[in-house]
N, C-alpha and C positions, 0 to 999 in steps of 0.2 A: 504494500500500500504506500500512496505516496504519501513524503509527512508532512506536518504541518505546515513547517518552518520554505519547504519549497515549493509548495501550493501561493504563501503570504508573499515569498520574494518573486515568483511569477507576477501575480498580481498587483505587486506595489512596483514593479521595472514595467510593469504598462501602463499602469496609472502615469508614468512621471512621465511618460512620450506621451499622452496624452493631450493635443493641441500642438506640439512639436511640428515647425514645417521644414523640410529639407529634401533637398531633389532627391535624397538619396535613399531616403525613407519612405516608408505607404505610412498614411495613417492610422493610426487603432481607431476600429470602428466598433469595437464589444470588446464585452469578455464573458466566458463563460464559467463559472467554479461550482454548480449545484453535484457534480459528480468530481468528488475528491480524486478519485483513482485518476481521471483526465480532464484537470483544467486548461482552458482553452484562451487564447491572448486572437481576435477576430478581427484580419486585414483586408483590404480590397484583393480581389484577382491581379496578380503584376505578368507582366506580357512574359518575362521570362521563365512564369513558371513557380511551384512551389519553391523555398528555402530547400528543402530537401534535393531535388534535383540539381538547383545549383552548387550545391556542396558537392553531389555527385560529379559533374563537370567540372569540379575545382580538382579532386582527387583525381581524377580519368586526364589531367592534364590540358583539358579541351577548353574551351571559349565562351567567350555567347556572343551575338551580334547586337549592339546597342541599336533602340529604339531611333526612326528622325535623322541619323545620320549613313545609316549601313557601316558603322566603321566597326571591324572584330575587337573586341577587348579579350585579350587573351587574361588567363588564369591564372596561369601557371607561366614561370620564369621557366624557359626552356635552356 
């Protein structure tokens, strides 16, 4: 089970983005905590994809193609 202490530090590190504007951020639009086991921090869709995927593409070495401009931002230091 998850505990207390990292259910409150989810929740209070979304609180503080809360209203936060930065190109490089989605805004927090919810949260969810009524099910302790999986509290939820609730972002817009970003064109690149889940947080997870991009981790995945950071490790796999690989890229992504920025938004507006077509320019590759690579990932990884080759």
């Amino acid at each position: 089970n998850t505990p207390d202490i990292v259910v409150k530090s989810l929740l209070e590190g979304g609180a503080a983005t809360r209203g936060v504007i930065h190109r490089h951020l989605l805004p927090l639009i919810g949260a969810h905590a009524s099910d302790l086991e999986q509290p939820m921090l609730l972002y817009p869709k970003s064109s690149f994809g889940t947080l997870k995927t991009l981790l995945l593409k950071t490790r796999e070495g690989g890229g992504i193609m920025l938004p507006g401009n077509n320019k590759f931002l690579a990932l990884h230091d080759h």
